[in-house]
Structure formats: structure tokens, C-alpha cells
C-alpha positions, 0 to 999 in steps of 0.5 A: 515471458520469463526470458525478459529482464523487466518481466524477471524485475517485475515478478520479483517486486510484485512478490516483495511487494504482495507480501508487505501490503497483504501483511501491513493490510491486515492491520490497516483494515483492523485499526480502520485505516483504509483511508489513511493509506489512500491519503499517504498514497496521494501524499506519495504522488507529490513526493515522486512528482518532487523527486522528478523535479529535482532529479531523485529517484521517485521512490526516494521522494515517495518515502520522504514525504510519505514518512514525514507526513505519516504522524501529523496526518494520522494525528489529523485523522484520529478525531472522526469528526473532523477526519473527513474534512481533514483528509480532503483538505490535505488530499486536495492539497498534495494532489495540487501540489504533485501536478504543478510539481510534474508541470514544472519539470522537463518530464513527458506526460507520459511520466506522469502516468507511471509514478499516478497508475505504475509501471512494469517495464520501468523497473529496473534491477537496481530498483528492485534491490531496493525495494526487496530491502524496503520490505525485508526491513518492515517484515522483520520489524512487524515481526519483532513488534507483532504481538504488541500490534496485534493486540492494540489493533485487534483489542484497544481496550484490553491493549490500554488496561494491560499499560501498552504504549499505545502512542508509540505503537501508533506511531510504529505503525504510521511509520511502516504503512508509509514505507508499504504504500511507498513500496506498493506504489512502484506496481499499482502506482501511488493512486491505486497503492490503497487497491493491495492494501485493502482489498486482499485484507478486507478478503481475510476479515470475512474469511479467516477466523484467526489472525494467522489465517487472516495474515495467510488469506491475504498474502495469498489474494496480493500474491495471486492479484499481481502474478496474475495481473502481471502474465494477463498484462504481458498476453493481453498488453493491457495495463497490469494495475487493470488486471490486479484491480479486477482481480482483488475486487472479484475476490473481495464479492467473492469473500463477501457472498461467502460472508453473507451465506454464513450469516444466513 
């Protein structure tokens, strides 16, 4: 397996990627973001469906107008009364405008299917570099930036009492889960980025009982989803981002039943 270029690309993207989404994961779940991360997904779907349009990479056109919506659409969503409407409005919107974007382009269907639900075999050497620098560059700013994150994620009340710049913090935070699901989608695809995003970080709430042990689960469940995903795609030739789905959702039950005998 290993003998081939494009299965070489593909494991070393997936372990960049893995562990980006299963560390700014952790975070999305505990400041109750899933949903922004599926919005920024579609979002992201437009910028690449632009960017083939125009003949720029998708990655580069998932990064732009992920990044350039991360704030107005959070700033959207804060209220919970109107976040519902809000996120179906601008979901609506960018999905629209993705499919007309890819209409207009001289692209094959088939096209389409890679930037909506990802793609091994297009990845190339190059794109791999990129990506690894993309997710070097957000490790090492959560790194620099995680004890402030940590406590306005984790205790918002005591964050504000200590004087934290709770906007700013947001805001830093917008701008990293943009770049992660623009990183994550170059696997699952950018309807399915919020999959790595989510589940392995929903395993470690129910299972880990300190942040650190939160952070390790579901590094570990990412990394275990796409290596997995990634050789059952190769035997089988089946989808890869089918396998990484299955997987992260049998261990999401999995942690859940744990959970639930806890409580017991």
C-alpha cells in the first residue's frame, strides 16, 4: 500500500489533519460550536467551487471565504434565538451559490464530488506541504494562545471575572476553527469536515476527565478514524470518507453506552 505515491500523501495529510480537528475539536464542542463548523463547511464548499471557477486551487478559495466569514457568521449565531434561522439562511445561501459556481465552470461532475465528500487519490505532494504548514501553523498558535482558550472555553464566567478579552479570544478562535475545517475538508470533503470535528471531541467529553486527557482521546479517535478509513478504502475501494464516518460514529455509541453505565 505504502509503495504508492498518493496512499504516502494521503496518510501524511490525514495525520496532519487528525491532529488539528481532534485538538480545535475539543474546543468546538466545549464552546458549543458544532454547528458553526458545519456552516463554515458549506461555506467552504462555495469558496472551492469559486476557486475552480477561476482556476485557483480549492484549498485556497476554502481558506479565503472560510476565513472572511469566520466572524460575521459567528457574530450571527451568538444570539440562540435567531441562530437557527441564521445558520439555514447563510447554509442555504452558500450551498446555492457553490452549485451554480461549479455550473458555470468547465469542470466534470465528477469534480464536484471531490471538493462535497473529499479525495485520496487527488492529493498531491505539493498539497500535502501545504497542508502540513496549515496545521503546523494552528498547533502552534493553540499552543501559544491555549490557557487563555482553555479557561474562556471551559469556565466563561470565571474567564470574564479574571478581565480575559473574551472578544478577542473569540475572535482567535473563529479564525483557527476556519482554517481547521478548511484543512479537514481535503479528506472528508467539506460537507462531511464537521464528522472530525465533532465526533472524536464528543468521545472525549464523555470520556476523559481533564482537559489533557480530553485533548489525547480524541487525537487518538481522529487518528485511528482516518488510518483506518484510509487502508479499509484502499482493500475494499470503497469511499474512504464512508469508513472514517462509520468509524468515528461506532466510537461516539461506544463512549456513549460507557457513559450511560457510569451514570448508573
Amino acid at each position: 500500500m505504502f509503495e504508492y505515491e498518493f496512499m504516502q500523501n494521503a496518510f501524511l495529510a490525514s495525520t496532519f489533519i487528525a491532529l488539528t480537528t481532534g485538538i480545535v475539536g475539543v474546543f468546538v464542542t466545549a464552546r458549543g460550536m458544532s454547528f458553526l463548523a458545519h456552516t463554515l463547511s458549506e461555506i467552504g464548499f462555495a469558496g472551492a467551487a469559486f476557486a475552480v471557477l477561476v482556476g485557483i486551487p480549492p484549498l485556497d478559495g476554502m481558506l479565503l471565504t472560510t476565513i472572511l466569514s469566520s466572524l460575521s457568521v459567528g457574530r450571527l449565531a451568538v444570539r440562540p434565538d435567531r441562530r437557527e434561522a441564521s445558520i439555514s439562511a447563510i447554509s442555504s445561501l452558500f450551498i446555492g451559490l457553490g452549485i451554480l459556481f461549479l455550473a458555470l465552470s468547465s469542470k466534470s461532475s465528477s469534480y464536484a464530488t471531490t471538493i462535497l465528500f473529499g479525495s485520496v487519490i487527488g492529493i498531491s505532494r505539493a498539497d500535502v506541504w501545504q497542508l502540513v504548514g496549515l496545521a503546523v501553523g494552528v498547533l502552534l498558535t493553540m499552543a501559544i494562545g491555549y490557557r487563555g482558550l482553555a479557561f474562556d472555553s471551559f469556565d466563561p464566567v470565571g474567564a470574564q471575572a479574571q478581565g480575559l478579552r473574551r472578544n478577542l479570544l473569540s475572535i482567535y478562535f473563529l479564525l483557527i476553527l476556519a482554517i481547521s475545517v478548511s484543512i479537514g475538508a481535503q479528506i472528508v470533503g467539506s460537507m462531511l469536515v464537521f464528522i472530525l470535528l465533532t465526533l472524536p471531541s464528543a468521545v472525549a467529553k464523555y470520556l476523559g476527565k481533564t482537559l489533557p486527557q480530553m485533548i489525547g482521546i480524541s487525537v487518538a479517535a481522529a487518528l485511528i478514524g482516518v488510518w483506518l478509513g484510509l487502508v479499509l478504502g484502499y482493500y475494499t475501494n470503497w469511499p474512504v470518507t464512508f469508513f472514517i464516518a462509520v468509524i468515528e460514529c461506532a466510537f461516539y455509541l461506544g463512549a456513549l453506552m460507557i457513559r450511560n453505565r457510569r451514570d448508573r
